[in-house]
N, C-alpha and C positions, 0 to 999 in steps of 0.2 A: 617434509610434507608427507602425510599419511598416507596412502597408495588410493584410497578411497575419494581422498579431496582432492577436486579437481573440476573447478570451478567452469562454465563455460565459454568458448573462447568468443566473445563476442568482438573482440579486434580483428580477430580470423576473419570470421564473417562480413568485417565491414571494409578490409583491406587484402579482402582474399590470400589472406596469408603472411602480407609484409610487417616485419615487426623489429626493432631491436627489443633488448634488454637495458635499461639505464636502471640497475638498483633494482628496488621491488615494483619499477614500470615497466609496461612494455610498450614502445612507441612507434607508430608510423606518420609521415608527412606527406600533405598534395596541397594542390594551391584548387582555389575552387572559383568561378569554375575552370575547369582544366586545363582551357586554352584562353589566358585573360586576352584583355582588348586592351589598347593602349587607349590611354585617356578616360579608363573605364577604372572602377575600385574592384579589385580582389582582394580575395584572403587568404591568406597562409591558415592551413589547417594544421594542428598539431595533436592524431586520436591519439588517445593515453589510454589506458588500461591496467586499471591497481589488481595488482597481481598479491595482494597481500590484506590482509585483516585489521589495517593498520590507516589510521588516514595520513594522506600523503600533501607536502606543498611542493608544488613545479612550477620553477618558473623558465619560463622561455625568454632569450633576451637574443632580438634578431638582427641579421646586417644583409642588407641592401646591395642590390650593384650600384655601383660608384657609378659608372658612367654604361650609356644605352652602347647602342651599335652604329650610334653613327660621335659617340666620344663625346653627348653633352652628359655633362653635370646633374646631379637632383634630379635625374626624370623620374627617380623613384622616391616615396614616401610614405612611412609608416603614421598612423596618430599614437600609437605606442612601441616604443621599441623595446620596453620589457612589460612581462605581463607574467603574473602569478594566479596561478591557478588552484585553490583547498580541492581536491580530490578525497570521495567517500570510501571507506573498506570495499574493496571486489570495485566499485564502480568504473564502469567504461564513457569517455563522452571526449569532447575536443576542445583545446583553445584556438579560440580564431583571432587571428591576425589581424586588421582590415589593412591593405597598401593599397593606395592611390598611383596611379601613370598619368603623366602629363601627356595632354592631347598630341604633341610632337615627339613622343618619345618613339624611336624606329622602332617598327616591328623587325622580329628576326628570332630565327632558330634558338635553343641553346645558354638561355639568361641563367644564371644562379645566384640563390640566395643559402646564405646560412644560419642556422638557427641552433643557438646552445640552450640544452635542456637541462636543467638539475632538478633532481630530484630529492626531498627531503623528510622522511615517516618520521612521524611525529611520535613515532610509542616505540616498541621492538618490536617488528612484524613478523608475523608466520606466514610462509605461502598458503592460497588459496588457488593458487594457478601454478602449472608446471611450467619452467623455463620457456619450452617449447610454443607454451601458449595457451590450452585448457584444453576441457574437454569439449566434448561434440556438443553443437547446438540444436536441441531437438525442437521443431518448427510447430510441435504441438502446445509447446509452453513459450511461443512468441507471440504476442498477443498483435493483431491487424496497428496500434499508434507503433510499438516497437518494431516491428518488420519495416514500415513507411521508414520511419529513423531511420535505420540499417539500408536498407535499399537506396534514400537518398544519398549516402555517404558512399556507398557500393560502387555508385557511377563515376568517383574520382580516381586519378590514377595515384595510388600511393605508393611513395619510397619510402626507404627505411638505411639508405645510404649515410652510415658515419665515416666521416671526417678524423674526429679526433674520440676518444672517449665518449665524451657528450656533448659534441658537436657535430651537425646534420647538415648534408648538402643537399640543397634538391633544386634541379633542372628543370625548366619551364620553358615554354615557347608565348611570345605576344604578337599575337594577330592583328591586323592593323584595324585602327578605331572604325566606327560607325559615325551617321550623323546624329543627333539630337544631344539633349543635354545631360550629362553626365549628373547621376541622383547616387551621394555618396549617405547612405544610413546605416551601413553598416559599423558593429560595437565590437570591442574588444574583450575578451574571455572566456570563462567556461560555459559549456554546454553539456549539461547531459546528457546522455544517449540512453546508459540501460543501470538504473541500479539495483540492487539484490530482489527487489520488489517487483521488479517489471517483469524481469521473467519470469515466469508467474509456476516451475516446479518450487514448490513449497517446501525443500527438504533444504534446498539452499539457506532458507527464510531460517529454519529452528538449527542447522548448522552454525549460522553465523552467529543470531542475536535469541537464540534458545535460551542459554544460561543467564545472558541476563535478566530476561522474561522471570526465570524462574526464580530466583534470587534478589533481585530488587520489583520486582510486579504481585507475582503470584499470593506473597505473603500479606499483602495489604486489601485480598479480595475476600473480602467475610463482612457477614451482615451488618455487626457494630457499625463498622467502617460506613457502606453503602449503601444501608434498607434507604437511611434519608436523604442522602445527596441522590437517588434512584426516584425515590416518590417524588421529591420536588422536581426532578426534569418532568417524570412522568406527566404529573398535573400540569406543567405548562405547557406540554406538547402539547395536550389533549384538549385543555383551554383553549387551545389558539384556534383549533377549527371549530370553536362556534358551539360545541356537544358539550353539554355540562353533565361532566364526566361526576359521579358520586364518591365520595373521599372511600367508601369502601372498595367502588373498582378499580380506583387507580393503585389503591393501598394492596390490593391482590396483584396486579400487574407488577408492582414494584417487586412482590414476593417471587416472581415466577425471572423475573430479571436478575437479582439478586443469587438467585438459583444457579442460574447459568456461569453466573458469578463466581460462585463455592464449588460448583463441578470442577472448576478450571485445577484445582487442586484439593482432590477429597480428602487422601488422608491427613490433611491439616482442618479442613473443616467439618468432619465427623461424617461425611457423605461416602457408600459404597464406591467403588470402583465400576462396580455392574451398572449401579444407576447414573454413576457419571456421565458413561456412555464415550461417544464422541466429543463431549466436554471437557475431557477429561485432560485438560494441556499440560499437566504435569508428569503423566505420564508417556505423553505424545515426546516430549523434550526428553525423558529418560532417556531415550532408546535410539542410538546412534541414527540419524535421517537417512543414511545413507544404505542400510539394510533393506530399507521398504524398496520391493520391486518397483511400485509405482510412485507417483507422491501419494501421499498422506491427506486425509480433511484437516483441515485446521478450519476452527470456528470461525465463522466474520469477523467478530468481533479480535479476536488474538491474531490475525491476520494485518487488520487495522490500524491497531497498537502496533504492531511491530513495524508497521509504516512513518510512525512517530519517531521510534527508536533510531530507525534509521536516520532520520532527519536530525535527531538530537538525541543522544543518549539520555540525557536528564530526563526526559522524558519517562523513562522506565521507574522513576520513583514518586511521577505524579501522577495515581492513576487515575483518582478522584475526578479532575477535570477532564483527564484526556478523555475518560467512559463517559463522563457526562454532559460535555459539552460538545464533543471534538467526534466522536464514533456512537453515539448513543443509538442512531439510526441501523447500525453494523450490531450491535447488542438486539436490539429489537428484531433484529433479523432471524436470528436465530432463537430469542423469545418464541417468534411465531413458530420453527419449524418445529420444537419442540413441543409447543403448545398442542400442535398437531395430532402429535404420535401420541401426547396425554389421551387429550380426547378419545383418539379411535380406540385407543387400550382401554380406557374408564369405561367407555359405553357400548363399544363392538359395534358403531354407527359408521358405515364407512363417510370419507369426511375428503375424499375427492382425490384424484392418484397425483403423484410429486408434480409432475406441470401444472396441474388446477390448483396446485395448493401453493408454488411458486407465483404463479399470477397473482392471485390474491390475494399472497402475499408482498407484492410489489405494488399493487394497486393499493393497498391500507399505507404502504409503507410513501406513496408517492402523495396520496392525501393528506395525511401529517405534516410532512415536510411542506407541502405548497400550502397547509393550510385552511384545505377546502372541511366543506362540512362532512362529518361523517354519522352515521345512525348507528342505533342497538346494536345489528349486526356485526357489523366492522369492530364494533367494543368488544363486543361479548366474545367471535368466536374470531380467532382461537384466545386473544391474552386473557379478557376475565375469566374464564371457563381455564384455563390452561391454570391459573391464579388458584382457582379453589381448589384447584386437585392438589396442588402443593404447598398447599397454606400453612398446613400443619408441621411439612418438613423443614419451611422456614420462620420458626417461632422468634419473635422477639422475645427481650429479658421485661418482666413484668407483664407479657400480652394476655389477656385473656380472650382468648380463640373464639368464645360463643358474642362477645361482643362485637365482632365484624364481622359474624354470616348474623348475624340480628338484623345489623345493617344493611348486609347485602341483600340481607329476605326484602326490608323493607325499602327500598332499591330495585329489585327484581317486581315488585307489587306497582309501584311508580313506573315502571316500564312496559306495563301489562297494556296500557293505553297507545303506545306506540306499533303493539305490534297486533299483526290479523291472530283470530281466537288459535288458529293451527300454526304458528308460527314455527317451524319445526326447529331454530336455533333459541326459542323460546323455549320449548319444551326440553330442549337438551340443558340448556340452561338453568331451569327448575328440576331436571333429575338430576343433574351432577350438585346441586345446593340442599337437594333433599337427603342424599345418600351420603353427601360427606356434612353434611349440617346435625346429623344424626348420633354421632362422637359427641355434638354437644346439646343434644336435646332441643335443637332447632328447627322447627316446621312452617312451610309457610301456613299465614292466613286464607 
């Protein structure tokens, strides 16, 4: 393992340190909760922790006390007594047990159960975690769902006591039952706790699932591909709140999307590196993750995606859907902020500081999605205006440029009824169509 890699210990964290090693796992065991009740269902907890890049199968196959403390039979019972568990690269979470206690079964000190764990990677793994157990868990990339996880888990008392190789002993005490009725809902399997995604340092993210981003994703983002599977979501987002969006502005939104798109790797699709920007995810994946002092931006939308990948690697070769159906909202996201910085640089209008322009940009973004209706405003600034500044940069094959700011003029002209004479996203509106309309001898009426 590289000196560099060294994946966070989030077993650490949730067993305050107890762990074996079985293979590229590392394991601890407590029963939950900690002091069961007789005639009450517990669980055998089994945290796991893939210590490796590799997905893993475990299965746990467990044995019972034979007899309680006063030497009767069955008081103990599993609804499974093996269980297999699919475990993701790097992922931390648990299998749970559920055992049942018969209402009679003695309370008393000092019960044991055992449990064999095997473990079995499914590819050749490289570590991602050091024997010992990872690195430090820094509490600024745990986001409030992930810490609740950990801290629920925190308050169990874990061992990590072997037996044999891959056999685990762990000691328990049963307290003596309560009255009412014993409510047995608990399921047998895996749980997640943290995968590569949830803790949210993003260097982890382009460490693990970088190269495949870049190698099966990155090459299929360019216009051919995209401009149309982009304008057809675009139009029917836009349709659905009610706003009859005009085939010119959706058709410029599409352009400024697509954009974002072609950033993600310029020098494959003829785009600067300057003007990529922070878009620029090919060259973000270059450059080992683990040099950056802090973490790195990663776009929404490559953030997103790589949430996919995670889930399913196949994923990584269908991007069409996954942008367009699955994250298009995470796209749009970054459409706006971009859209932003167009604007303010085209027209030196200031256009509101990052908090005002993240609202506003959540509130368009929560209208969309729910539906609701939206006006001129919300269209225009920032995606159509963002659209015309970069119209040109994203040329279709056969487009003729003057024939969609024709439309857009005569669009902009239909929209003049909508809005008060000083509209002031109006007038920006009509100088960013006048100034870049003028490449092709365009003026409004």
């Amino acid at each position: 393992m590289a000196a560099t890699v060294n994946y966070p210990d989030i077993l650490g964290a949730i067993t305050k340190g107890a762990r074996a090693n079985i293979g590229p796992a590392q394991v601890a065991l407590a029963t939950r909760p900690a002091a069961p009740r007789a005639g009450r269902p517990f669980e055998l907890i089994i945290a796991v922790q893939n210590a490796t890049d590799t997905d893993l199968d475990v299965t746990v196959t467990l044995t019972l006390p034979d007899l309680d403390a006063r030497k009767q039979k069955a008081r103990f019972t599993a609804k499974a007594g093996r269980v297999v568990a699919a475990v993701k690269p790097a992922e931390v979470g648990y299998i749970a047990v559920p055992i049942m206690t018969e209402a009679n079964t003695a309370p008393a000190q000092g019960y044991k159960l055992s449990a064999d764990v095997e473990v079995k990677p499914l590819g050749k793994p490289q570590r991602l975690r050091a024997e010992q157990g990872g690195g430090a868990v820094e509490t600024q990339f745990v986001p409030g769902a992930l810490k609740e996880r950990i801290m629920g888990l925190r308050a169990l008392n874990f061992s990590a006591h072997k037996r044999l190789s891959h056999t685990f002993d762990l000691t328990f005490d049963l307290a003596p039952g309560k009255l009412g009725e014993a409510v047995d809902d608990t399921k047998s399997g895996w749980v997640s706790v943290c995968k590569v995604s949830d803790y949210t340092d993003d260097r982890y993210l382009l460490h693990r699932y970088g190269s495949l981003l870049q190698i099966k994703t990155l090459p299929q983002l360019k216009r051919t591909t995209f401009y149309e599977p982009l304008l057809q979501a675009t139009t029917a987002r836009f349709q659905a709140t009610g706003y009859a969006a005009k085939p010119a502005e959706v058709g410029l939104i599409a352009k400024l999307l697509t954009l974002i798109l072609e950033y993600a790797s310029p020098r494959h699709t003829g785009h600067g590196h300057i003007a990529a920007g922070v878009y620029n995810v090919d060259a973000l994946i270059a450059r080992d993750p683990f040099t950056w002092e802090t973490k790195p931006y990663i776009p929404n939308w490559t953030r997103a995606y790589i949430s996919y990948i995670e889930k399913d690697a196949r994923a990584a070769e269908a991007a069409v859907p996954i942008i367009t159906k699955y994250i298009f909202d995470d796209l749009l996201r970054d459409a706006i902020d971009h859209a932003f910085e167009l604007i303010e640089k085209d027209t030196g209008e200031d256009v509101g500081a990052p908090d005002e322009r993240a609202n506003y940009r959540e509130k368009l973004l929560e209208k969309l999605k729910s539906k609701q209706s939206i006006d001129f405003s919300l269209l225009y600034l920032p995606l159509v205006m963002g659209g015309m500044i970069v119209s040109d940069v994203v040329m279709m094959p056969n487009e003729d440029p003057s024939e969609l700011f024709k439309a857009l003029s005569h669009a902009l002209e239909i929209r003049m009824g909508e809005c008060a004479e000083d509209d002031p996203i109006f007038i920006m509106s009509v100088d960013i169509l006048s100034r870049t309309g003028q490449k092709y001898g365009i003026k409004l009426s």
